[in-house]
NULO-829978 format. One record per residue: x, y, z of N, C-alpha, C in turn; residue in one letter. Coordinates in steps of 0.2 Angstrom, whole numbers, plus 5000, padded with zeros to 4 digits. Example, Ala and Ser with C-alpha at 12.3 -4.5 7.8 and 13.67 -1.06 7.14 Angstrom:
<atoms>
506649725039506249785039506649845039A;506449895035506849955036506450005039S;
</atoms>
This chain:
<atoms>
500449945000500050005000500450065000X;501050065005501650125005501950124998X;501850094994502350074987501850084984X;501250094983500750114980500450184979X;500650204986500750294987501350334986X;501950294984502550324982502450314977X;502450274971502150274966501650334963X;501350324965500550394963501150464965X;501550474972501750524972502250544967X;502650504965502950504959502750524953X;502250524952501950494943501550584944X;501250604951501150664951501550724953X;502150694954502750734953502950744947X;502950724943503150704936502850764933X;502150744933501550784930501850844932X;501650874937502050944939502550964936X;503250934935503750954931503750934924X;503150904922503050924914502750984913X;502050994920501751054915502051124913X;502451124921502751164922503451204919X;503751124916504451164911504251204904X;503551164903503751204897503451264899X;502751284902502851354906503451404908X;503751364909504451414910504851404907X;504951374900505251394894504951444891X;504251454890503751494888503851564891X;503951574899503951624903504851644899X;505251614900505851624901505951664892X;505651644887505851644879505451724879X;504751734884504451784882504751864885X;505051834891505351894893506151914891X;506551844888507051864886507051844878X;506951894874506851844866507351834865X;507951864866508551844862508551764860X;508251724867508551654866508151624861X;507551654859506951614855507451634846X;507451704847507551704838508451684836X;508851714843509751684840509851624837X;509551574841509751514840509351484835X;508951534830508851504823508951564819X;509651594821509751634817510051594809X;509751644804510251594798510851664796X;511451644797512151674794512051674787X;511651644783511551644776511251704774X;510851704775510051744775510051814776X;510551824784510351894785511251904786X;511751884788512351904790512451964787X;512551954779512952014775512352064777X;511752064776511552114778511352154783X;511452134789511552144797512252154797X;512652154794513452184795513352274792X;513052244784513252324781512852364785X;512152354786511652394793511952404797X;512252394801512652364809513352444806X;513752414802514252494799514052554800X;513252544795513152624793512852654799X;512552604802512252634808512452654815X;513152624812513652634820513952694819X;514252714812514452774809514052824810X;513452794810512752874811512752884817X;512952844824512952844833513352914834X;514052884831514652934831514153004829X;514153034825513953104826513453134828X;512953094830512253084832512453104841X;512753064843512853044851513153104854X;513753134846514053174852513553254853X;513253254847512653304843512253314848X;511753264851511553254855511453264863X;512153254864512353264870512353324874X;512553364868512553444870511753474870X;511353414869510553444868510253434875X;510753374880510453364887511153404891X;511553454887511853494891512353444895X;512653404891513253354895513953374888X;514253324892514753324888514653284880X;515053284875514953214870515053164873X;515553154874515653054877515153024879X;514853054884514053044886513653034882X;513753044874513253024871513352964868X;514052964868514352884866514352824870X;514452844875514052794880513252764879X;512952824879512352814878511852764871X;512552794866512352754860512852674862X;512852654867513452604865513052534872X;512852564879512552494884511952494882X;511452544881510652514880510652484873X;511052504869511052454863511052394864X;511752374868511752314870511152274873X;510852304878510352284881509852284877X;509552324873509052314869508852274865X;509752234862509952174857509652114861X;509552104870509452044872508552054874X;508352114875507652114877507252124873X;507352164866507152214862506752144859X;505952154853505652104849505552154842X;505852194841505952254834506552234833X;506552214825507252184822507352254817X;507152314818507452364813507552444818X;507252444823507352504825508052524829X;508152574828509052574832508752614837X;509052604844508952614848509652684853X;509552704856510052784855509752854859X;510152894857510052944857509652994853X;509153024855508653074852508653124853X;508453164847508153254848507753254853X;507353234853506753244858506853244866X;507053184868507453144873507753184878X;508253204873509053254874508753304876X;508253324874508153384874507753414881X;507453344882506953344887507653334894X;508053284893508553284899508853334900X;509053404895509253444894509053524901X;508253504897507753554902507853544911X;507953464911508053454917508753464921X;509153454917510153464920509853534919X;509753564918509853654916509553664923X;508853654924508553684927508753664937X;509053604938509253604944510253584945X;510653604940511053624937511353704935X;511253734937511153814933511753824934X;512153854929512553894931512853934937X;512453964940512454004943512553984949X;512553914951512753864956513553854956X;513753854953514553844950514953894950X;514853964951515154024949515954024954X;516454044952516854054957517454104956X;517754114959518354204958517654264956X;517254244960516754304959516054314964X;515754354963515054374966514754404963X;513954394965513454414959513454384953X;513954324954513554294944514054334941X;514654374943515254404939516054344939X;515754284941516554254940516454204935X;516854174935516854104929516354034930X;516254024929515953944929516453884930X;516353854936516753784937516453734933X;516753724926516353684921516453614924X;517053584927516953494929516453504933X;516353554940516253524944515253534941X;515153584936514553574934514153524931X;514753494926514853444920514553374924X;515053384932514953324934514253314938X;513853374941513353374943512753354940X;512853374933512253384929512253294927X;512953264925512853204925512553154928X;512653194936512253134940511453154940X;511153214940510553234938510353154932X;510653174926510453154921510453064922X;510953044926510952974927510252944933X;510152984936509552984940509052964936X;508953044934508253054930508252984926X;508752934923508752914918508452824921X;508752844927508752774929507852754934X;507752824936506852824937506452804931X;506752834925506252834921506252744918X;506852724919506952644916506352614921X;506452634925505952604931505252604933X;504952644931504452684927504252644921X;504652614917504352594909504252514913X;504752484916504952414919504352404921X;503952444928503452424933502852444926X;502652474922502252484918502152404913X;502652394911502852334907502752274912X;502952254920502552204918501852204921X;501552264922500752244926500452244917X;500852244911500352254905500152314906X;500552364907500152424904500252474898X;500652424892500852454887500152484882X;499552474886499152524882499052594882X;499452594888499452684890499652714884X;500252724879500052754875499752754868X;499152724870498552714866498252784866X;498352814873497752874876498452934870X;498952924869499452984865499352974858X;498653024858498553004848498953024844X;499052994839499653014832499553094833X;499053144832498953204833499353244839X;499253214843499653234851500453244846X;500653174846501153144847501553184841X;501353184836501853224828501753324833X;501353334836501353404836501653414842X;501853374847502453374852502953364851X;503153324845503953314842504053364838X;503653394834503753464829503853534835X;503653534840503653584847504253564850X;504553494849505053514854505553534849X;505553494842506053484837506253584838X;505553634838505853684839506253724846X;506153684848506453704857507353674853X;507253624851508153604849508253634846X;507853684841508353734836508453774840X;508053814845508253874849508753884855X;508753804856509453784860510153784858X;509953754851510853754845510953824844X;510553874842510553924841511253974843X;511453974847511953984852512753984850X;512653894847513353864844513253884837X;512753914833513053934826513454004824X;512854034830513354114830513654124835X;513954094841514454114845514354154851X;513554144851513354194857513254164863X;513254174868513154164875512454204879X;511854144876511254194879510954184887X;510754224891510454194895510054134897X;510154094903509854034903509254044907X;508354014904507954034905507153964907X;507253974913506853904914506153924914X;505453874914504753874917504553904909X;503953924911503653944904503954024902X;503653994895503954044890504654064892X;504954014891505754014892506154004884X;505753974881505953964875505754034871X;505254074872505154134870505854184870X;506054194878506354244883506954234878X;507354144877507754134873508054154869X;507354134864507454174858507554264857X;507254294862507254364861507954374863X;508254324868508854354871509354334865X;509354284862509954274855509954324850X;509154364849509054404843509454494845X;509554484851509854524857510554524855X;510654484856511554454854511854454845X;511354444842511354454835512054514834X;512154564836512554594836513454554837X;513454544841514154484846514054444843X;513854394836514054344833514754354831X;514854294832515654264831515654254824X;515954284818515954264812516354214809X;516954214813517354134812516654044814X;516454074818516054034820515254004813X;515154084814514554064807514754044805X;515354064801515554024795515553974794X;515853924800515953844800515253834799X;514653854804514153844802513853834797X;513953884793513653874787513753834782X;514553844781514853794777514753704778X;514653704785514453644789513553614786X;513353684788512553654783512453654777X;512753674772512753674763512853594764X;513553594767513653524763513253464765X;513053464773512653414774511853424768X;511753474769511253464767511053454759X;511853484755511653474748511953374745X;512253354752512453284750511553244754X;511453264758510853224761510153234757X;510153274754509553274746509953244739X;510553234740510953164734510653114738X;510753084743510753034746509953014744X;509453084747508753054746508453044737X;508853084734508653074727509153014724X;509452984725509852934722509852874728X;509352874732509352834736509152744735X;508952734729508952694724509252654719X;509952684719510552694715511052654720X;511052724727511652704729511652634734X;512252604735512152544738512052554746X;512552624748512452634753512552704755X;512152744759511852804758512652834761X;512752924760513452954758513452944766X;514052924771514152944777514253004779X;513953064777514053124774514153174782X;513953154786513953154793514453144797X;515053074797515653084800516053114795X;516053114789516653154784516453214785X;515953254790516153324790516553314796X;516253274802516653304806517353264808X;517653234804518153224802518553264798X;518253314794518453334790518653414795X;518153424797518153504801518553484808X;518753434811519253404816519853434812X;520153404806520653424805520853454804X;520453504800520553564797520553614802X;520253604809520353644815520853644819X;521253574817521853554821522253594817X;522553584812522953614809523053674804X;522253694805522353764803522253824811X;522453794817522353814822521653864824X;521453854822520653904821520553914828X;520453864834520453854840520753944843X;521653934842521953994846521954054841X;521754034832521854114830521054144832X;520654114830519754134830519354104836X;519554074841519554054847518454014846X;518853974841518153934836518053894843X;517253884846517353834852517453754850X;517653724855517953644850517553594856X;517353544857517153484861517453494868X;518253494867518653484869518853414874X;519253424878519653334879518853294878X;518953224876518553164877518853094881X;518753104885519153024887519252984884X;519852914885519652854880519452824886X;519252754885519052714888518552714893X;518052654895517452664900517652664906X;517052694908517152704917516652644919X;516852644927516552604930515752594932X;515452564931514652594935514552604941X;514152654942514052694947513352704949X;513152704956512652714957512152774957X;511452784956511452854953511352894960X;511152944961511152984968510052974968X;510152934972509352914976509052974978X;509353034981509153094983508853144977X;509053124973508953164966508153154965X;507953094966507353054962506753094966X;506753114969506053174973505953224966X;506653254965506453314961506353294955X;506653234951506353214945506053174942X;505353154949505053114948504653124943X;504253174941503753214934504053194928X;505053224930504953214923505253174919X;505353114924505553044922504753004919X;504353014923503652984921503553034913X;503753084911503553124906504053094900X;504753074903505253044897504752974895X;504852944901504652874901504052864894X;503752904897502952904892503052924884X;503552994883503652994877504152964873X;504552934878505052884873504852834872X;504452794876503952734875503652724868X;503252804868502652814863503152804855X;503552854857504152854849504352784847X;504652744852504852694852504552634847X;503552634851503252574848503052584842X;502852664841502652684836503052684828X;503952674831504152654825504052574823X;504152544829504352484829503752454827X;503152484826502652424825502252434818X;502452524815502552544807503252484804X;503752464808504152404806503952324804X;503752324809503452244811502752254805X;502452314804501952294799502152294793X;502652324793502952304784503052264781X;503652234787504052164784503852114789X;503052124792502652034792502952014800X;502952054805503252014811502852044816X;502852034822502452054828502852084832X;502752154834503252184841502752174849X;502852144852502552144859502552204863X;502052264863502152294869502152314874X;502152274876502352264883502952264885X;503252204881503952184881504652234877X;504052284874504452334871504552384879X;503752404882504052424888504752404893X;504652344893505252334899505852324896X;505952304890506552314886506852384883X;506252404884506652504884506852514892X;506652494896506552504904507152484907X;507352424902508152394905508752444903X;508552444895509152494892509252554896X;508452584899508652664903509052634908X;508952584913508852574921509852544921X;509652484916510852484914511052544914X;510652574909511252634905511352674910X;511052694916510952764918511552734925X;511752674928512252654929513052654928X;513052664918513352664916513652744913X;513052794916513352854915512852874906X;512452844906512252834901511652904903X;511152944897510552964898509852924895X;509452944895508752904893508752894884X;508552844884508552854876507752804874X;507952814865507152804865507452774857X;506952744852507252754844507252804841X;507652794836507652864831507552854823X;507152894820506952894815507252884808X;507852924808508452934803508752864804X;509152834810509352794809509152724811X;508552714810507952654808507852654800X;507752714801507552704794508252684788X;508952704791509552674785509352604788X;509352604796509452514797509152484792X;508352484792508052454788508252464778X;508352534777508552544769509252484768X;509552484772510352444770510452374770X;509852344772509752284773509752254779X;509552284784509752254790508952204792X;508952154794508552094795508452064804X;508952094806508952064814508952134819X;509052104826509352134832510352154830X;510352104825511152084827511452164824X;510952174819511352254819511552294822X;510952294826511252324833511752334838X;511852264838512452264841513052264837X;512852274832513752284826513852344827X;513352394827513252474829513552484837X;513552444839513752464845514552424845X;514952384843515352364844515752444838X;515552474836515952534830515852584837X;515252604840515552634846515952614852X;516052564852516552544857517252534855X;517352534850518052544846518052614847X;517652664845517852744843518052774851X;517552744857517552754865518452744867X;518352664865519252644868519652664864X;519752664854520452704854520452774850X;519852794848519852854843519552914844X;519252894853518752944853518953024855X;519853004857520053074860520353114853X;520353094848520553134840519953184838X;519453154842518953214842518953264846X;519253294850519453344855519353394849X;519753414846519653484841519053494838X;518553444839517853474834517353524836X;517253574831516953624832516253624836X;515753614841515453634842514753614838X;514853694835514453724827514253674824X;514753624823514853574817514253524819X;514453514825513753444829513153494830X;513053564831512353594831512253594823X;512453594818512253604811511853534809X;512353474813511953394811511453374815X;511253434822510553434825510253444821X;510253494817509753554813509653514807X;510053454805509753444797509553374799X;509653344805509153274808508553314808X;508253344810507653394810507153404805X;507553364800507053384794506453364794X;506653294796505753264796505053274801X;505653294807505053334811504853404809X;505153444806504653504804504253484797X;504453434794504053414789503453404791X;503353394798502653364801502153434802X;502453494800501953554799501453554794X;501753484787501253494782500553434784X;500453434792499953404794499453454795X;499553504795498953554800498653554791X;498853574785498253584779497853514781X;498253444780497853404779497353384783X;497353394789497053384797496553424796X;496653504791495853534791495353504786X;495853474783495353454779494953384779X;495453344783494953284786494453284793X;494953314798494653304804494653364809X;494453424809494553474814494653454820X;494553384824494653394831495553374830X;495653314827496153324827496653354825X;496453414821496853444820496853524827X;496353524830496453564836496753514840X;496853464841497353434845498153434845X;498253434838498853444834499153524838X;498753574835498853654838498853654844X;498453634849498553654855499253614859X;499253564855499753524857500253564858X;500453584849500953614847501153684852X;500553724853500653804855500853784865X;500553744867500553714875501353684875X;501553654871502353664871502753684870X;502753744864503253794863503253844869X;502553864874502553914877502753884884X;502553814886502353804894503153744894X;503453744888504053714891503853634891X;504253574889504153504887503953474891X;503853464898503553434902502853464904X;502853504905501853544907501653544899X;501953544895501653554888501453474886X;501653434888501453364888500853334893X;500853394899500253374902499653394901X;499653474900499453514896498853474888X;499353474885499253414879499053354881X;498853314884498553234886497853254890X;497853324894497353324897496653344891X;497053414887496653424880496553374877X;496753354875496653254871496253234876X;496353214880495753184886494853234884X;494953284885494453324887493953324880X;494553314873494053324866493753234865X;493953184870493853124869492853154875X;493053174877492353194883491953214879X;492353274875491653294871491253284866X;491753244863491353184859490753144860X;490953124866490553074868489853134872X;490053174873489353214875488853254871X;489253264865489253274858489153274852X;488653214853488753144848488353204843X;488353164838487953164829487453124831X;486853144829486053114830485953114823X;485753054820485453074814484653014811X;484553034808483752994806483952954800X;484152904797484252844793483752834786X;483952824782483652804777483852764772X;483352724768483552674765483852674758X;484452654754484752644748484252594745X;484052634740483652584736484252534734X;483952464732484152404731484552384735X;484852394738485352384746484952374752X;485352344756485152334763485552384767X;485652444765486152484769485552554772X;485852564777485352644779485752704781X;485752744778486152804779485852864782X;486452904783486052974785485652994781X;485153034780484653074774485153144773X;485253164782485553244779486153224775X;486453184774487253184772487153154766X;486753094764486753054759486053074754X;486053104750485353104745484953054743X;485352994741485052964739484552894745X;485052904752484452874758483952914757X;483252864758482652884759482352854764X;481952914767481652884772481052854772X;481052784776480252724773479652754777X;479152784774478552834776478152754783X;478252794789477852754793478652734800X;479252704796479752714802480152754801X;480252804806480752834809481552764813X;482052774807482652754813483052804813X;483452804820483652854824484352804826X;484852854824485352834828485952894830X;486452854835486752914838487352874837X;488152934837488652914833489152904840X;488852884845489152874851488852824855X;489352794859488652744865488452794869X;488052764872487252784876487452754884X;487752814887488052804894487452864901X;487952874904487852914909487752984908X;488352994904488553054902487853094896X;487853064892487553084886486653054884X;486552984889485852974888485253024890X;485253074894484753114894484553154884X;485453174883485253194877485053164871X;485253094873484953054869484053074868X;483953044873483053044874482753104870X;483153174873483153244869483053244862X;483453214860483653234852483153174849X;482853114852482453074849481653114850X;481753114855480953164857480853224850X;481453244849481453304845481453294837X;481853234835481653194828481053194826X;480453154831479853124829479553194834X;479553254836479253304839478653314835X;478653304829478153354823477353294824X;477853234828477353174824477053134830X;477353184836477153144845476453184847X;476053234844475553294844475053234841X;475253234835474553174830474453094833X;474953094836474953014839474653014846X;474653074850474353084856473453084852X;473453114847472553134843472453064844X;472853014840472752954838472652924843X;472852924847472852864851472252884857X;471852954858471452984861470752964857X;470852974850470452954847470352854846X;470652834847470552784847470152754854X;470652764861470352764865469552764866X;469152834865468652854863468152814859X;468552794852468052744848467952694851X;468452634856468452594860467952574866X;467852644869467452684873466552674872X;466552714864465852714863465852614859X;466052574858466052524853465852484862X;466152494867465752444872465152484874X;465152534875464552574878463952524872X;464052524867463752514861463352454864X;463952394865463752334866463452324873X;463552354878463152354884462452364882X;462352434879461452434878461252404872X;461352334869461252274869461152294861X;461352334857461352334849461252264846X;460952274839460652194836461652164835X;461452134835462052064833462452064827X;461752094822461952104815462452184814X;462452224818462452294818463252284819X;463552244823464252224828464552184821X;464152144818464752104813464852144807X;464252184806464252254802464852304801X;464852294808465352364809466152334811X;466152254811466752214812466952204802X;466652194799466752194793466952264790X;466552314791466852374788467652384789X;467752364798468352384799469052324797X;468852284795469152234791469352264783X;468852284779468852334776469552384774X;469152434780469652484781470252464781X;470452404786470952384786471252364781X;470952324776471252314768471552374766X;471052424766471152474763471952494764X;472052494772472752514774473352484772X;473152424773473952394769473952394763X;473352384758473352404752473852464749X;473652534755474152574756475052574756X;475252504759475752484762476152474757X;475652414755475852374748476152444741X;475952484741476152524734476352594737X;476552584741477152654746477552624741X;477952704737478552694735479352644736X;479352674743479952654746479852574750X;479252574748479252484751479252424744X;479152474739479152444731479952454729X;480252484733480952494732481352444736X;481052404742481252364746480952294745X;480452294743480052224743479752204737X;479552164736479052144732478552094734X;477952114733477352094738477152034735X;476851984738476351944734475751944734X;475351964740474751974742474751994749X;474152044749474152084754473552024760X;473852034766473351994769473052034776X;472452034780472252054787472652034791X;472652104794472952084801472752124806X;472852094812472252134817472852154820X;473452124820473852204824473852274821X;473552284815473852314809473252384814X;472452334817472052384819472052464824X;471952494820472052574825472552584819X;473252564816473552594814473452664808X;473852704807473852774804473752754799X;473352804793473552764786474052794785X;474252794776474852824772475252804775X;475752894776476552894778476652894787X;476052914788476252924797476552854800X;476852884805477252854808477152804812X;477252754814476852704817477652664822X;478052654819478452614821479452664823X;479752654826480452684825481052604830X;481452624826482052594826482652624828X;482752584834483452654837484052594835X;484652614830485152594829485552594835X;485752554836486252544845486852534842X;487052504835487752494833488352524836X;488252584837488852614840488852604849X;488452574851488352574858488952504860X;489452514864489852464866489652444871X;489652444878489352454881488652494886X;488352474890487652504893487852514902X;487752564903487552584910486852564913X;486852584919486152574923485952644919X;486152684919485752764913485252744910X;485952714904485752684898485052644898X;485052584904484552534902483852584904X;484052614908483452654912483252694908X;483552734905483352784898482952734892X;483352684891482852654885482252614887X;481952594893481652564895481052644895X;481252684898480552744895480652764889X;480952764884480952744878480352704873X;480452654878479952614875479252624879X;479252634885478552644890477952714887X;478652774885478352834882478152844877X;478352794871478152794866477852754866X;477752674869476852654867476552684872X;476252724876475852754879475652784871X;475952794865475852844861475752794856X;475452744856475652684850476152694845X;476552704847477252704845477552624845X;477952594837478052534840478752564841X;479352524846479952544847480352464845X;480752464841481252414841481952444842X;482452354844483252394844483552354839X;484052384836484552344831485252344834X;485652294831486352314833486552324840X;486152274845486052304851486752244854X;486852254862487552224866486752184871X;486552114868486152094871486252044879X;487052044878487052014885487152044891X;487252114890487352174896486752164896X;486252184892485452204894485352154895X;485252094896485052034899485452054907X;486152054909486252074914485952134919X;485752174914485552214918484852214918X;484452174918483752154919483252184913X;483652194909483252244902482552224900X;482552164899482052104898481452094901X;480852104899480552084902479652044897X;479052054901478652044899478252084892X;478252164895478052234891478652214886X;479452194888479952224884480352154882X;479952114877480152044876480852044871X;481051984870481552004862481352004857X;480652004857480751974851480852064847X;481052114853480852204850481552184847X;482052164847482752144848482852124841X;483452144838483652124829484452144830X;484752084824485352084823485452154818X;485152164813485352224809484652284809X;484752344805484152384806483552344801X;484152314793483752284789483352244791X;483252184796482852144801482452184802X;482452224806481952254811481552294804X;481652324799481152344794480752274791X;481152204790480752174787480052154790X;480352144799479952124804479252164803X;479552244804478752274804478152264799X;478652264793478252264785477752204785X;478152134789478052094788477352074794X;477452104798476852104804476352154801X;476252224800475852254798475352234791X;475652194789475452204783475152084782X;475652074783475552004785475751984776X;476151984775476251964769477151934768X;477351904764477951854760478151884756X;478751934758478951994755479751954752X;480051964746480451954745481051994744X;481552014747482052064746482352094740X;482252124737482452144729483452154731X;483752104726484552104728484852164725X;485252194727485552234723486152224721X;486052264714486352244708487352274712X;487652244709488452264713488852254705X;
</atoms>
C-alpha cells in the first residue's frame, strides 16, 4: 500500500514537472527573446545584411551621440556611452528587428530641460559674486551627470513596473495627433537651443514657461556679438550636409549605401581645426578633451529621484510612445509581431543599465531606423554591430575628436530635424479631414512651445482627454434611410439618395448611450419624431374614445347583426390600409409583395405615411450603464403609451440581459441583429404578407 502511494506520488510529481517546464520555457523565451530567435538565426539569409546595417548605423551613433549630447547639456562622450550599453541591452530584450535604439532629439532635449534647470550655472560660479566669476565647468559637468543618470534610471523604472502589470496600452490614450505635434514643438525647442553654437553667442539661461520665448528674444539680442569665424563653419557645415543628404534622398535607389555624409564632415572639420589652428587664432569653440575608455558603474544619487520624479514619468511616456510607434510601422511592413509590453520593459532595462553606466534615457530614432531597415538590416544583430563601432571609437579614437567644432554637431541637429518639421504639412491635411484632430495637433503644438516640454505634455494629454469627453457628450444624432436596392441605411441629411420608409422613423446616435449623454439621447429622439408625437397623442385619444363608445354600444344590447356589420367594415378599412402599404413607393423599392393579407395587429393603425413604428440603431453602443437601460426602458414605456412601436438593432444583448432589460411589456422578440431585420419584421407584421428582398445589383 506504502509502494502504491509512492508510486502515485511519483507519477504526480512527474505531472507537475512536465506542465510546468514548458511554462517556463514559455515564461523564460517571452521575457528574454534573444533565446527564441538567436538560436535560429540563419548566417546565410541575414549575416551580410545585418553587418552592412550594423556599419552604417554605427557610423550614424558617432555623430548623432555626440550631437545630442550637447542637447541634454552634458558632455559628447556621454552620448557615446549612451549609444553603446542600452544597445546592447536592447539586442537581448528588444522584439523590433529594425529600430535602432540611442540617442534622440526629443529625449535629449527633454533631459536637457531637466540638468539645466536643477544644474544652473549660477550654482557653480567662482573667483566671483553676483553671477560676475567664471563657471566651474567639471564640477557642473559632473553634477548635471548625476541629475541626468537619476532621472534616467527612474524613468527605466517607470517603463519596467508599467511593462509588467501589462500596461503597454497607455500609450493608446497619446493619439498620432498629440504625438507628431509634440515632436514638431519640441523639434523647435532643439533649434532654439543650438542656436547659440551657430553664432557664437552666450544667451541667457531661461527656465518654466515661456522660456523658449525669453530665449529666443535673448539670441536676437545677441545678433550683434556673433562670432563670424563661428557662422562660417556653420554654414559651410550646413550646405554640405544638406546638399549631400538630398543626393542621398534622390539617388537613394541607385546607391548601395547611403553617403556617410555626417562623420566625413566632422572628420573633416576636426582636421581642418587642428591644423589650421582655428581654436587659438578665432577661438572657434571645440568639444574639447574626450576620454578614452569606459568608466566603472555607478550608482545614481537616490536623493535626486524626489525632484525628478514628473519628469521621468514624462520621458518614460514619450519615449515609449516613439519607440512602439516605429517599431510596429516596422513589424507591419515586413510581416512580424512587436509585443508591447515587452517593448515596455526592454526599453525600461536599456534606461535602468544605461543610467548605471553613466548613460542618459533614450528611445528609437527615425533617421537611423529608417538606414537600418533601407541597408538591409534583418535582425537585432545590427544592433549590436552598431554598437561594437562605438565601442572601438570610446576605447581608441574617441580622443582625435577633441578639436571638433561645436557648430559642426549643432548643424547635424538641425538637418536630423528635417522630418519633424516636415510634420507641419499635417495641419492643411487635418483641416481637411478631421478638425478635432487637428485642434489637437495645435493646441498640442502651442502648450509646448509656450509652457515648456513637460507641462506642455500634460497640458496636451489632458486636451486629448477632454475632446475624447466631448465627443461622447456630443454625439451626431441622425434619422436613417434606406438605399434603394441595398440593405444599407444611411443618414438622409448627408446621403441623397437614403430615403426615408414613410411609417418608420430610425434613429441613431454616433456614440454609445452611457451616463453622460443618455438624457440627450432621449432629447434629440423626442425632437426627431416632435412633429409626429402631437398626432399620435390625437390618435391614440381617438382611438381610446372609439373603443369607449364600441362597448357602451354593446352593453345597451345593439342587434348582433349591427356588431358583425361594423366588424366587417373595419376589416375593410383595414384592407384598405395595407393595400396602402403594399404600393408605398419606398416599400416597392424594398420588397415585392405577393398578396396583401388582414391583420388585426395592423388595427388602429395610421393610414399612408404616418408614423407607426421607429427603430433605434444601437450599433455604436459598446457597452450600457444602469442610465442607459433605464433611459431605454422609458423609451419604450413613452412611446407605446403613444402607440408607438419601438424596436432595437445592433444592440449588446447580454449586458441588457444582465441588467434586467428584459421583460414581459419588453420581450425580444423587439430585439434584431441588423436595422434591415427590424424593417422586414414590421412590414411583415403590419401587413402579414411573404415579402421578397429585391437583391442589389453590385
Amino acid at each position: 500500500m506504502k509502494l502504491h502511494h509512492f508510486i502515485t506520488d511519483i507519477k504526480r510529481s512527474y505531472c507537475v514537472i512536465g506542465c510546468s517546464v514548458p511554462r517556463l520555457k514559455h515564461t523564460a523565451l517571452s521575457w528574454i527573446p534573444v533565446l527564441s530567435w538567436l538560436p535560429r538565426y540563419s548566417v546565410r539569409e541575414n549575416a551580410i545584411g545585418d553587418l552592412i546595417s550594423g556599419c552604417s548605423v554605427g557610423i550614424m551613433h558617432l555623430p548623432q551621440g555626440m550631437a545630442y549630447a550637447l542637447l541634454a547639456s552634458l558632455r559628447p562622450v556621454f552620448g557615446l556611452y549612451t549609444s553603446l550599453y542600452p544597445v546592447l541591452v536592447y539586442f537581448i530584450f528588444g522584439t523590433s528587428r529594425h529600430i535602432s535604439i540611442g540617442t534622440f532629439a526629443v529625449i535629449s532635449i527633454m533631459i536637457g530641460s531637466v540638468t539645466e534647470r536643477l544644474g544652473p550655472d549660477t550654482d557653480f560660479m567662482v573667483n566671483g559674486t553676483n553671477g560676475t566669476g567664471s563657471v566651474d565647468l567639471d564640477a557642473r559637468d559632473g553634477f548635471r551627470v548625476q541629475i541626468a543618470c537619476s532621472l534616467t534610471v527612474l524613468t527605466g523604472i517607470f517603463q519596467i513596473l508599467l511593462g509588467v502589470v501589462r500596461f503597454g496600452f497607455v500609450v493608446t490614450y497619446l493619439s498620432e495627433p498629440l504625438v507628431r505635434g509634440y515632436t514638431t514643438a519640441s523639434a523647435c525647442h532643439v533649434c532654439v537651443s543650438q542656436l547659440k553654437y551657430l553664432f557664437g553667442v552666450t544667451p541667457a539661461r531661461f527656465t518654466g514657461p515661456l522660456a523658449l520665448i525669453y530665449t529666443l528674444v535673448d539670441i536676437c539680442r545677441l545678433l550683434p556679438q556673433t562670432r563670424v569665424p563661428e557662422l562660417v563653419v556653420s554654414l559651410v557645415a550646413l550646405s554640405v550636409l544638406i546638399v549631400v543628404k538630398e543626393i542621398n534622398a534622390c539617388y537613394r535607389q541607385k546607391l548601395p549605401l547611403p553617403i556617410p555624409i555626417e562623420i566625413i564632415v566632422i572628420i573633416a572639420a576636426t582636421v581642418i581645426t587642428h591644423f589650421c589652428g582655428l581654436t587659438s587664432k578665432y577661438s572657434v569653440d571645440v568639444v574639447g578633451e574626450i576620454p578614452s575608455g569606459l568608466k566603472a558603474p555607478r550608482a545614481p544619487d537616490a536623493t535626486l529621484f524626489s525632484q525628478v520624479i514628473g519628469d521621468a514619468f514624462a520621458v518614460a511616456i514619450v519615449g515609449y510612445a516613439i519607440n512602439i510607434s516605429l517599431g510596429k510601422t516596422f513589424a507591419l511592413k515586413h510581416g512580424y509581431k512587436v509585443d508591447s509590453n515587452q517593448e515596455l520593459v526592454a526599453l525600461g532595462l536599456s534606461n535602468t543599465v544605461g543610467g548605471f553606466f553613466q548613460c542618459y534615457s533614450v528611445t528609437s530614432s527615425l533617421s537611423r531606423s529608417l538606414v537600418q531597415e533601407s541597408t538591409g538590416g534583418k535582425t537585432q544583430v545590427a544592433g549590436l554591430i552598431s554598437s561594437i563601432i562605438v565601442l572601438v571609437t570610446v576605447l581608441k579614437i574617441g580622443s582625435l575628436f577633441s578639436d571638433l567644432p561645436k557648430a559642426v554637431l549643432s548643424t547635424i541637429v538641425f538637418v536630423n530635424l528635417k522630418g519633424m518639421f516636415k510634420q507641419f504639412t499635417d495641419v492643411p491635411l487635418l483641416w481637411k479631414t478631421n478638425k478635432v484632430d487637428l485642434l489637437v495637433w495645435v493646441v498640442t503644438f502651442i502648450s509646448t512651445i509656450l509652457l515648456n516640454l513637460d507641462l506642455g505634455l500634460a497640458v496636451s494629454i489632458g486636451f486629448s482627454m477632454l475632446t475624447v469627453i466631448f465627443r461622447t457628450q456630443l454625439p451626431r444624432y441622425s434619422i436613417l434611410g434606406h438605399i434603394s436596392g441595398t440593405d444599407l441605411y444611411l443618414d438622409t441629411e448627408t446621403y441623397k439618395e437614403a430615403k426615408e420608409i414613410p411609417g418608420i422613423k430610425i434613429f441613431r446616435s454616433s456614440s454609445t448611450i452611457f451616463y453622460t449623454n443618455a438624457e440627450m439621447y432621449l432629447e434629440a429622439l423626442q425632437e426627431k419624431v416632435r412633429l409626429l408625437t402631437a398626432k399620435k397623442k390625437q390618435d391614440a385619444k381617438l382611438k381610446r374614445e372609439q373603443k369607449k363608445r364600441k362597448v357602451s354600444a354593446v352593453q345597451k344590447g345593439h342587434r348582433r347583426g349591427d356588431v358583425v356589420l361594423s366588424s366587417q367594415t373595419e376589416t375593410c378599412t383595414n384592407e384598405r390600409v395595407n393595400w396602402a402599404y403594399q404600393h408605398d413607393a419606398a416599400v416597392k423599392d424594398l420588397y415585392e409583395a405577393k398578396a396583401p393579407h388582414h391583420s388585426e395587429e395592423a388595427e388602429g393603425r395610421p393610414h399612408g405615411s404616418a408614423t407607426h413604428s421607429v427603430i433605434l440603431d444601437v450599433s455604436t453602443t459598446s457597452f450600457v450603464d444602469t442610465v442607459a437601460v433605464k433611459t431605454l426602458k422609458n423609451i419604450f414605456r413613452d412611446f407605446g403609451e403613444i402607440d408607438l412601436d419601438v424596436y432595437l438593432a445592433a444592440c449588446v444583448v447580454e449586458q441588457l440581459e444582465t441588467a434586467g432589460f428584459f421583460s414581459e411589456s419588453l420581450p425580444k422578440s423587439r430585439l434584431f441583429v441588423s436595422v434591415h431585420d427590424a424593417v422586414l419584421h414590421i412590414f411583415k407584421t403590419l401587413g402579414r404578407m411573404d415579402f421578397v428582398v429585391v437583391s442589389s445589383s453590385t
